[in-house]
C-alpha positions as CSV (number, residue, x, y, z in Angstrom):
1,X,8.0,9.1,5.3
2,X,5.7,10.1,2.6
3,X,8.1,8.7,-0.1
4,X,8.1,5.1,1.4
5,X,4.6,5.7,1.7
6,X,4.2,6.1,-1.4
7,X,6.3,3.3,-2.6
8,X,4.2,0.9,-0.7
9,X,0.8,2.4,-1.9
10,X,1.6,1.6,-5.4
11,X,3.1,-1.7,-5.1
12,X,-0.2,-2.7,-2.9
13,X,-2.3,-1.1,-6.1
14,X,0.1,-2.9,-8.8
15,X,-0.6,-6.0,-6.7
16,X,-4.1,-5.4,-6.0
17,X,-4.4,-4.8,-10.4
18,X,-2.5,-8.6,-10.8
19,X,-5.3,-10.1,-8.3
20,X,-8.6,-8.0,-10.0
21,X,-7.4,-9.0,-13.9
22,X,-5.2,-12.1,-13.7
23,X,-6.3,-13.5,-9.9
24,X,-2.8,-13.6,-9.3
25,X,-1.1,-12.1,-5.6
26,X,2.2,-11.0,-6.5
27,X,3.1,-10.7,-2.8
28,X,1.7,-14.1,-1.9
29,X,3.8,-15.3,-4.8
30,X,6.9,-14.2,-4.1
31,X,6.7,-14.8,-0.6
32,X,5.3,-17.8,0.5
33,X,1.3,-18.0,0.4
34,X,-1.0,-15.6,1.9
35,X,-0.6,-16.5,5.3
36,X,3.9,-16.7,5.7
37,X,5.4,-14.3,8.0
38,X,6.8,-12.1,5.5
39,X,3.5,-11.8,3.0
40,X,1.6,-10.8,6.2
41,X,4.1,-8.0,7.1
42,X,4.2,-6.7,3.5
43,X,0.1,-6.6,3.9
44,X,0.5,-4.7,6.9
45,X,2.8,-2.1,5.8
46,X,1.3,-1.2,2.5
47,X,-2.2,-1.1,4.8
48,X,-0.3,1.5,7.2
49,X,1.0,2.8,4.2
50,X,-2.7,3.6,3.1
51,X,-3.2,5.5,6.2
52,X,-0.7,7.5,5.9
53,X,-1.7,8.1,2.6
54,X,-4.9,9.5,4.3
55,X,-3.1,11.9,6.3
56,X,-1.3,13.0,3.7
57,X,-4.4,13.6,1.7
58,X,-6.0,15.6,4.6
59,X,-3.0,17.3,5.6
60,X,-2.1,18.6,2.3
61,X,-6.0,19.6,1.9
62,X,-5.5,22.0,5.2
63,X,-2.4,23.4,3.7
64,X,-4.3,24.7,0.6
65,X,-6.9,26.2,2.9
66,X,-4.4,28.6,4.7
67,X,-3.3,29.8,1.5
C-alpha cells in the first residue's frame, strides 16, 4: 500500500509542477477535461493517496520514538 501510495503522490506532484510552470494538467489532458469520469477518479486517488502519505509520515514518526 505505501508503494502505490507513493506512486500516486508523485504523479499528483509531477502534475501539480506541469500546472504551477507551464498551466498545463497532465491528468486533465490525457483524460478528458477536468471534469470526465476518469480525471475525477485519478484526482481522488492521488488525494487519498496524500493521506495515506500522512499516516505514513506519522506512523513512521512513532516508530523512531520507541527506538
Amino acid at each position: 500500500m505505501d508503494v502505490i501510495a507513493m506512486i500516486l503522490m508523485i504523479i499528483g506532484a509531477l502534475n501539480w509542477g506541469a500546472i504551477g510552470i507551464a498551466q498545463f494538467d497532465v491528468v486533465a489532458a490525457l483524460f478528458g477535461g477536468m471534469s470526465s469520469i476518469v480525471s475525477r477518479i485519478i484526482y481522488t486517488l492521488v488525494g487519498l493517496a496524500g493521506i495515506w502519505g500522512i499516516y505514513m509520515l506519522v506512523r513512521g514518526d512513532r516508530k523512531n520514538k520507541r527506538e
